[in-house]
N, C-alpha and C positions, 0 to 999 in steps of 0.2 A: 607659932604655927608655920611661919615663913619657911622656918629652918627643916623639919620633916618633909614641906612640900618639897624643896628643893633634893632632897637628897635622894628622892620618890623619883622627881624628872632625870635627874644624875645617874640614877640606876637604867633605867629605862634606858636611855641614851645609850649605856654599854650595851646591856646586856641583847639587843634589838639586832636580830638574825635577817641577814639579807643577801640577795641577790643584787648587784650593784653593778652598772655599766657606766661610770664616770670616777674616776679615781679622784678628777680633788675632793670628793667628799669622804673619802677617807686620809685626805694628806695630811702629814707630821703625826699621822697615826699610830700605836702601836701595837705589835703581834708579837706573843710567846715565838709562834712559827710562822714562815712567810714562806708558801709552796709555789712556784713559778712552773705553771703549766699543765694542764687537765685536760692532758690524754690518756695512755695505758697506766702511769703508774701516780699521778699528780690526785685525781680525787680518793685516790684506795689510803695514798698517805696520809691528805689532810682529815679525810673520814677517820683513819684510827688515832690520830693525835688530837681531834677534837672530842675522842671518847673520852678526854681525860680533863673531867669539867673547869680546872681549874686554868687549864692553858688556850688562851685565846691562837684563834689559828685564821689564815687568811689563803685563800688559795686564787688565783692571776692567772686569767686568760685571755690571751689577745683576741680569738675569736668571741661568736656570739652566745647565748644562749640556745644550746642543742634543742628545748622546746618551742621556738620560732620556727624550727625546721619538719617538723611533722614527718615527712618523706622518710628523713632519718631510720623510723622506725620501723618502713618497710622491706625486707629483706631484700626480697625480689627485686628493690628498684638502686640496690648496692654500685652498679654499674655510671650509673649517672651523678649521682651523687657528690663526688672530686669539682665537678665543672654547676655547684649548685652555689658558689662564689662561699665556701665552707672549707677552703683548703689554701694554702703557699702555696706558690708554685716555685719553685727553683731549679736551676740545671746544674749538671754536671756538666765540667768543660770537656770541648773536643780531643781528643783523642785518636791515635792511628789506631790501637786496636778496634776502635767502632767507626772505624771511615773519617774519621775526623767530626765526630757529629755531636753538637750539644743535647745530651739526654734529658727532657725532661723527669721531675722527681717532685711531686706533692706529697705533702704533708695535712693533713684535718683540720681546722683552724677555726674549733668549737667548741665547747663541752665536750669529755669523750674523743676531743684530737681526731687521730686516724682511726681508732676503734668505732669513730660516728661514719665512717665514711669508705672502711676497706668491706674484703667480702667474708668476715666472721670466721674466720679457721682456726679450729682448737688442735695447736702442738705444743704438748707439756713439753718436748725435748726427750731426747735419749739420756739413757743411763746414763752413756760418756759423756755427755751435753755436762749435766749436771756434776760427775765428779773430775771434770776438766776442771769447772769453774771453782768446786771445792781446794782442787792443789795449787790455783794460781791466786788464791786470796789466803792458803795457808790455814783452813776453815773447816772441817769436815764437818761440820755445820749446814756448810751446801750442797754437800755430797747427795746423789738418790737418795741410796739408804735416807738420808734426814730427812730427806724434801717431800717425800714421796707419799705419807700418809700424812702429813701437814700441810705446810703451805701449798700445796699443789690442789690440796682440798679445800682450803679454808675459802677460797672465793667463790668458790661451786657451787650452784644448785642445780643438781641435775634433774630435767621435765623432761617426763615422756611426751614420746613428740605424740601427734596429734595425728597424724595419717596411717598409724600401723604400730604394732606390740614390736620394743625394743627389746625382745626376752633372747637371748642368744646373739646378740650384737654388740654389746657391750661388757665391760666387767664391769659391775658395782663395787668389788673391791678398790677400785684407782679412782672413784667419783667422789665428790660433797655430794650434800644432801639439805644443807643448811646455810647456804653462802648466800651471795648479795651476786653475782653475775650468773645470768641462766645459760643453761649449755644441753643440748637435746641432738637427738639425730634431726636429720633433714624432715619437712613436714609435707613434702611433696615427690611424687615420684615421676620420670617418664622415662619415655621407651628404650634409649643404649643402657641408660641404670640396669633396666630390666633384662635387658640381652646380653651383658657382661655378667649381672649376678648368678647367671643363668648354675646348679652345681654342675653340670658338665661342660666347660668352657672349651673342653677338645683338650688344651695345654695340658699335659703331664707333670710333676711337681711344685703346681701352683696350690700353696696353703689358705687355708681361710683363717684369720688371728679375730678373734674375737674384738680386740680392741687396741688401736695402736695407738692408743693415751696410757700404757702399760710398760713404759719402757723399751718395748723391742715394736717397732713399727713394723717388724716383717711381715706378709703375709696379706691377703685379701682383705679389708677392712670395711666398714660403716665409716662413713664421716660426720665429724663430732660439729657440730658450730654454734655461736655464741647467739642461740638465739634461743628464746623460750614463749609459750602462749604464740605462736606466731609472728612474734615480735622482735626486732632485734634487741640485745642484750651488752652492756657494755658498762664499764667503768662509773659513767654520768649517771645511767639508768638506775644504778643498782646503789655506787654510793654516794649520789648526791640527790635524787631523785624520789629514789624509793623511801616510803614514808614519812618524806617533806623533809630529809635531814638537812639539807643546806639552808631552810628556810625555816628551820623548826629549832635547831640547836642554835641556845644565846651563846655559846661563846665563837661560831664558827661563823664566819663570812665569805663571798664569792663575789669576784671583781672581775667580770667580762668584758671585754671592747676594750682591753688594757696591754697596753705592749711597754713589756720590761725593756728599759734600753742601759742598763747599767745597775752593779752590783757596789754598794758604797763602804771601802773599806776601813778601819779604825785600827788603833796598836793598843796592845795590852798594858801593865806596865813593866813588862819584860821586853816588851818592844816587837813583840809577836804581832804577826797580823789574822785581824780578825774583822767578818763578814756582817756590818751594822744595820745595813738598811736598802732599798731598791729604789731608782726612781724609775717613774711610770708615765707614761702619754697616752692619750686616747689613743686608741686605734684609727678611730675617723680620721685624725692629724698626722699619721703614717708617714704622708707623702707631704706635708706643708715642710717646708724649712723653717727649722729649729722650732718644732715646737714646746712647749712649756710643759716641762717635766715636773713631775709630782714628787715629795719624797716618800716613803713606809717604811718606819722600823720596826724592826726583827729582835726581841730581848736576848731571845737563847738559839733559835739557826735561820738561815734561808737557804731551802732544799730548793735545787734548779731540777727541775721535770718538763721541759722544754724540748728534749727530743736532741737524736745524735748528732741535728745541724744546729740549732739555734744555743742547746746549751754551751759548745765550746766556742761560739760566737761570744756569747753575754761576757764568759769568763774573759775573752781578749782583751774586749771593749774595756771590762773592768781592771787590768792591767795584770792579769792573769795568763801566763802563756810562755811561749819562747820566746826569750828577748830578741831575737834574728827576726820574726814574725811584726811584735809589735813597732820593731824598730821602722820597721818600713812604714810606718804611719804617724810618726812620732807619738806612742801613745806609750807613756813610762812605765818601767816596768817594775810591780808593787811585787809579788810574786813572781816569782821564775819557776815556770813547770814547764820544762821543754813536751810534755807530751799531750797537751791540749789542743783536742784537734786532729792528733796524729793518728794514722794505723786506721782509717775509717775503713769498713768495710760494707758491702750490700750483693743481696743477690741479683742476678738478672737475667731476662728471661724473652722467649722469641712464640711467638706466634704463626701459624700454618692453618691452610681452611682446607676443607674435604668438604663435598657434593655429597649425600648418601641416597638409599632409595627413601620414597616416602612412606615405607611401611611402620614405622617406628614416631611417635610423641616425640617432638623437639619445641623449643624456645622460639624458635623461629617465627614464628605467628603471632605469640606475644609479644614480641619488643620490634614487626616488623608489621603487622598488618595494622593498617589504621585503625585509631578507636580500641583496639581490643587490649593495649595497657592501661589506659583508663579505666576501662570497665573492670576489668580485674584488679586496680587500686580500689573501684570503690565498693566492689564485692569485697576487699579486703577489710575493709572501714565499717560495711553495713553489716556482715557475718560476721562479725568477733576475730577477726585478723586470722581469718582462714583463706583456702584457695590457692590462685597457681601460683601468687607473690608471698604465699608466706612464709617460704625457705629460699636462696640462691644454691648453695648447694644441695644436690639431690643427694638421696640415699645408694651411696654406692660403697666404696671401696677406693683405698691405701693398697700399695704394693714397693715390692722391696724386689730386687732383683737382685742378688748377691755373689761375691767372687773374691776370694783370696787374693789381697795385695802384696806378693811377693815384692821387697824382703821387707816389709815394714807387718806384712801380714793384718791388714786393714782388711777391713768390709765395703765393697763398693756397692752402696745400695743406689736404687732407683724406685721412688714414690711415684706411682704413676697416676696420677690424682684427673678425677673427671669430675670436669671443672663445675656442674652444677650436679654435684656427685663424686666424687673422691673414688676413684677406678686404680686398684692396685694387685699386686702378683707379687709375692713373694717366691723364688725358685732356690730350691737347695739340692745337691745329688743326698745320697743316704745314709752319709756318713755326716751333713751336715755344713764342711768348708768349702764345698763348690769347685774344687778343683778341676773337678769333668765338663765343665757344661762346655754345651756345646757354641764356641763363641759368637756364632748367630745370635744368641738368646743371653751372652751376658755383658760385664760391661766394659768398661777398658781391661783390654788386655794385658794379663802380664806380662807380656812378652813387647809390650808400646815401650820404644826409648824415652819417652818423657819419666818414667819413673827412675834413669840413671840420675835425673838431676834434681830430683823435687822428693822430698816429705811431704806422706800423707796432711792436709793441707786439715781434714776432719779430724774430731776428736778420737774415732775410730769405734771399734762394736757396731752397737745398731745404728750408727750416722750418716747421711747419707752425703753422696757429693752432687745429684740431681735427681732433679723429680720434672714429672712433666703430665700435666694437665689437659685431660680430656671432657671440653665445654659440649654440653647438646646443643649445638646449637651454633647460628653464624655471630661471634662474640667480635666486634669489632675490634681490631688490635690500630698499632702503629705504622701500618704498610702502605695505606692511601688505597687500600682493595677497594671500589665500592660496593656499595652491601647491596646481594642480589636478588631477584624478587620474593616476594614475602612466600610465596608457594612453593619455594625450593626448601627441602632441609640441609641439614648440614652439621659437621663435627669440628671442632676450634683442639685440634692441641696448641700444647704450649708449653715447653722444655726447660727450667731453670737450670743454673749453678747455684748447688746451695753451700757448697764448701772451695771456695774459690781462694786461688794461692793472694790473687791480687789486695795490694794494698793503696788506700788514695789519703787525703786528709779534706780535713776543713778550716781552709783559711780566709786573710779579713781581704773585703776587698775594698776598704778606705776605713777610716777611724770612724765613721758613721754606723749606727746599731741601723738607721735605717737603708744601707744599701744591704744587698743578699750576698752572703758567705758566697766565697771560691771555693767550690766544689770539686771534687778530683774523685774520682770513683776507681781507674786506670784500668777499665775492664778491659780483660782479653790483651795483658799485655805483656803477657809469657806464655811458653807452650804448653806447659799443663793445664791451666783452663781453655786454652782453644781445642785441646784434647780430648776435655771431659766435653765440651760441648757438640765438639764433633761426634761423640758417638753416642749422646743423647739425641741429635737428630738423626742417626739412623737405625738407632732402639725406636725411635719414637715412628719413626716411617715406617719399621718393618710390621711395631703391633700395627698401624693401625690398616695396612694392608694383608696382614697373615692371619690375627689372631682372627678363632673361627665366629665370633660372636660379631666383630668388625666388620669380615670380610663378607658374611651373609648380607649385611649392607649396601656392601657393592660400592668403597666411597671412592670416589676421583678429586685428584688434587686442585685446587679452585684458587685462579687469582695470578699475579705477578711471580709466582714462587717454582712456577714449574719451569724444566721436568727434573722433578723429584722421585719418580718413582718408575724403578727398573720394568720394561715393558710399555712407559707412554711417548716419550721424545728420547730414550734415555739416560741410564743411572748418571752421577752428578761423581764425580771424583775429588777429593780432598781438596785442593785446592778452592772447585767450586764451592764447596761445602761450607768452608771457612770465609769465604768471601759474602756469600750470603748472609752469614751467621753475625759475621762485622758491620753489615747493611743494615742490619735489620735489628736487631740485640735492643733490648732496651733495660729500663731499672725495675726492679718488681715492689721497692718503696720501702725497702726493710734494710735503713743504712742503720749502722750499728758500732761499736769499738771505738768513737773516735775521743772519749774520757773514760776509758777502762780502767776497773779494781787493778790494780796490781801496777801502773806504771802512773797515770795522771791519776786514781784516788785510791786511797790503802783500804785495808777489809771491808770495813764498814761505812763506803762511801764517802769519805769524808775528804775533798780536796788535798793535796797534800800542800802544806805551806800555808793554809787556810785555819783558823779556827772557826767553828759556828757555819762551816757551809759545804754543803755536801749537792754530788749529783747523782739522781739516782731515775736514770730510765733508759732507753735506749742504748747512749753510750756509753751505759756503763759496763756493761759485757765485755770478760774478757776476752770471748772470742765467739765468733761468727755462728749465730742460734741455728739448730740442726731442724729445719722446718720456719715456718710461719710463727713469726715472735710473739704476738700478742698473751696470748694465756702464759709463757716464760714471763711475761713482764706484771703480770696479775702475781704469778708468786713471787715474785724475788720485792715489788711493792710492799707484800703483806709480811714478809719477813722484813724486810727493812725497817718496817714501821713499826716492827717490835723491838727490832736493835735499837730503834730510838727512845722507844720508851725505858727498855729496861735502864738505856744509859743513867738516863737521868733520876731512876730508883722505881719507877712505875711500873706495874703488872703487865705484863705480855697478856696477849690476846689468847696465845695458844700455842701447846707442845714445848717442850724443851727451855721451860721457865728459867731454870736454877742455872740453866748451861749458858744460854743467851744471857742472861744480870749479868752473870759474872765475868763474860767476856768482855759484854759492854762496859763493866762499871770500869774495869781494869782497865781498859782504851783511854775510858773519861777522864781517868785520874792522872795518866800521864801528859795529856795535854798541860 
């Protein structure tokens, strides 16, 4: 009888699904798969590798448990959220192109990553987005064409939002319907939404696009974001959360409060090196010296989902990198990949306030008048996650502003996105390439000397090189403005580069995993992006003092930043222009490329020089996401996670079974 009992308790022991915040309880443990890090793409991976019952899988996060945080799930309270002790904080070094000034850059640092903690914006990516990334992994696999009624779908569930009929705002051709992350238009409206949606906006060939999750962002648009029931929606929610999976499946486990500080590597018996095992420290122990590292091993990979600063850190640590790099810390070099770390790149992005009349619904009352965000949290709590907190962005509109980049013959779009509300214009003359506009209204000129020395820096078509952000409301930025009485209203742009020439990296800044990567972002340290920025601020100045929907507002420039506009102290001349723009510039939180397919990892993610270890988030892009990363990194997760399974002989989840096996088996075999 002894012997059954015991085999009873034995079972038990394995097979027991858990949520875990102390890693010796799992040490000298082992995992089929060991996933390092659950933000955008770390639970999508370990959720479809623990469909597959026979492979125990284990997913590591140095933050907490995302349902300790409650707030999380309020849209509306997306702004606060970074400083709710839920995030990194790390900088970018000083710099002459930004004044010499250390830029702050957070990171999520919870269940759900930065997807628990940024402001929920759905961009699939451009056509060229996607078959840029197809020819640079050699893959037409990732092209549109493939992407586009699959993985782009496969995480979607698209909810009608809750404040008004989605019927002509979206296409249901480009949406899921059956996914595990929910994605709806905005669930709240107010008053600039409504005065720009207006169909007569005065502007002449400004289009309305049905939906700019369709490949071509041009054109007027609805904004799309990750949230569903009023609820925010993200990665954690959907596949670790919903229907108890992290705590409901025996073979899958979750290990929070756990910081990887090293990747442990082994030889084959060919003398290949290959990716055995992690060790682990509590998080609490962070900051003690030397604390007592745990081990966990990995039978068949450990996939790093850590994010474009922290993964090509781990790899260093682990002796993964350029020997020039690790040399300066004496840390041996096990692998040589000169490009770990390198080529990082991020958008960045500047903030401006405007005064408007008070005839128009703004934010400004809620996140400024006493008492009244509280009460509308707990209207949001007590009415089933309705109310003025149950979307951040409003219902508005995408725009594209477009112009013939002679001789490369590029598209210079401009998203003009309103910031709790997505406010956009698309302009074309009638033949389509824009060669007439009038250059008031487009965007760099072709006729600007920066284009004798610079390649379009975008993948080109429908991709843009800025977009710039129209908030209702006084959105506190990085300028030390103080925020002014609650009874004023007010309009927040806010200008990005989203296809920026510059390049930075991520390097070590001692052999220690617990001090923070040297950061290099190098913004604004050539002429073409001080270019592109320059005349994103005075596109951005001219809508929002010309355009008729604006100007019926009446808004005046507010704060440290004037005189910006022609007729108050006046107009500002390039020189000033770009001095501001250096002053002031900050990071918008979306660093990217610094372990990209095609130079640090081959097709399929897989370290090169590495067996059994792949990276797959962030930086793994081979180049610079055309928009807001997050839903780009929901598909390229969900495909990835089938390339893994097929490798190893197992059923894809979906689309293009026969093609994916046999790409992967072919890879596997020549390892």
């Amino acid at each position: 009888m002894f012997f059954p009992a015991l085999l009873i308790l034995t079972f038990i022991a394995h097979t027991h699904a858990a949520i875990y915040n102390d890693p010796s309880i799992l040490a000298d443990k082992t995992y089929d798969f060991i996933v390092v890090g659950a933000g955008a793409t770390g639970p999508i991976l370990a959720h479809r590798l623990a469909e597959i019952a026979e492979w125990r899988v284990l997913l590591v996060e140095a933050g907490p448990n995302d349902r300790d945080y409650p707030d999380i799930k309020i849209p509306g309270k997306a702004p606060q959220l970074p400083g709710e002790g839920i995030a990194f904080k790390y900088v970018y070094e000083p710099t002459p192109g930004v004044a010499n000034r250390s830029l702050d850059i957070l990171r999520g640092r919870t269940l759900g990553g930065s997807c628990a903690v940024n402001l929920m914006l759905q961009n699939k990516g451009t056509t060229e987005f996607w078959d840029s990334f197809a020819e640079t992994a050699e893959d037409s696999s990732w092209s549109y064409k493939s992407m586009v009624n699959t993985y782009m779908k496969k995480y979607e569930n698209w909810v009608t939002p809750q404040a008004f009929s989605d019927k002509g705002k979206y296409n249901p051709a480009y949406h899921g319907t059956s996914g595990l992350i929910n994605i709806t238009l905005s669930n709240w409206k107010y008053g600039i939404a409504e005065a720009i949606m207006r169909p007569n906006n005065g502007i002449p060939g400004y289009e309305y696009n049905e939906d700019l999750n369709a490949g071509n962002m041009l054109g007027l648009s609805w904004t799309q974001s990750n949230i569903g029931g009023g609820a925010r929606s993200n990665p954690s929610t959907g596949y670790l959360h919903h229907d108890d999976f992290a705590t409901s499946r025996l073979n899958f486990d979750v290990l929070v409060l756990s910081f990887v500080t090293k990747i442990n590597l082994g030889e084959t018996s060919n003398r290949a090196q290959i990716a055995e095992s992690i060790d682990v420290v509590p998080t609490k122990k962070y900051y003690n010296p030397n604390p007592h590292a745990y081990t966990i091993h990995a039978s068949r990979e450990i996939i790093l989902s850590a994010g474009a600063l922290n993964s090509p850190q781990i790899l260093m640590i682990s002796g993964i990198g350029d020997p020039e790099e690790l040399s300066k810390y004496s840390i041996p070099t096990i692998v040589e990949n000169k490009f770990v770390g390198k080529d990082l790149m991020d958008h960045m992005f500047l903030f401006m306030f405007w005064s408007i009349d008070t005839t128009v619904t703004t934010f400004d009352e809620l996140y400024r008048l006493p008492g009244l965000e509280d009460a509308a949290t707990k209207a949001w709590y007590k009415h089933n996650q309705t109310g003025k907190v149950c979307g951040f962005m409003n219902p508005c509109f995408y725009s594209d502003l477009n112009i013939s980049l002679a001789p490369q013959h590029r598209w210079l779009k401009i998203l003009l996105q309103h910031g709790r509300g997505i406010v956009g214009f698309a302009l074309r003359n009638s033949d389509g390439h824009g060669d007439d506009f009038d250059v008031e209204l487009t965007g760099l000129p072709t006729s600007d000397p920066v284009w004798k020395d610079f390649q379009d820096p975008s993948p080109g078509g429908n991709s843009p090189h800025w977009e710039a952000a129209y908030a209702d409301g006084f959105f506190d930025g990085p300028l030390g403005i103080p925020p002014p009485e609650w009874d004023r209203h007010f309009i927040t742009t806010a200008f990005a580069l989203i296809a920026p020439v510059a390049r930075g990296y991520v390097g070590l800044r001692s052999a220690s995993p617990f001090d923070d990567p040297v950061l290099q972002a190098n913004f604004l340290d050539n002429a073409f992006d001080k270019a592109v920025m320059r005349d994103a601020f005075k596109k951005t100045r001219q809508f929002v003092t010309e355009a008729p929907a604006l100007r019926a507002l009446n808004p005046k420039p507010y704060g440290a930043q004037l005189p910006i506009v022609k007729g108050t102290d006046g107009e500002w001349d390039d020189e000033q222009i770009d001095r501001f723009i250096s002053e002031n510039v900050i990071s918008m939180w979306h660093p990217t490329t610094s372990c990209a397919v095609g130079t640090c990892l081959d097709s399929k993610f897989i370290v090169k020089g590495v067996q059994n270890l792949r990276v797959i988030d962030m930086s793994s892009f081979p180049l610079m996401t055309t928009g807001h990363p997050m839903s780009m990194l929901f598909a390229l997760a969900e495909k990835a996670a089938d390339i893994i399974r097929a490798q190893y002989g197992k059923p894809v989840s979906l689309f293009e079974e026969t093609e994916v096996q046999q790409a992967s088996q072919h890879q596997h075999n020549e390892l």
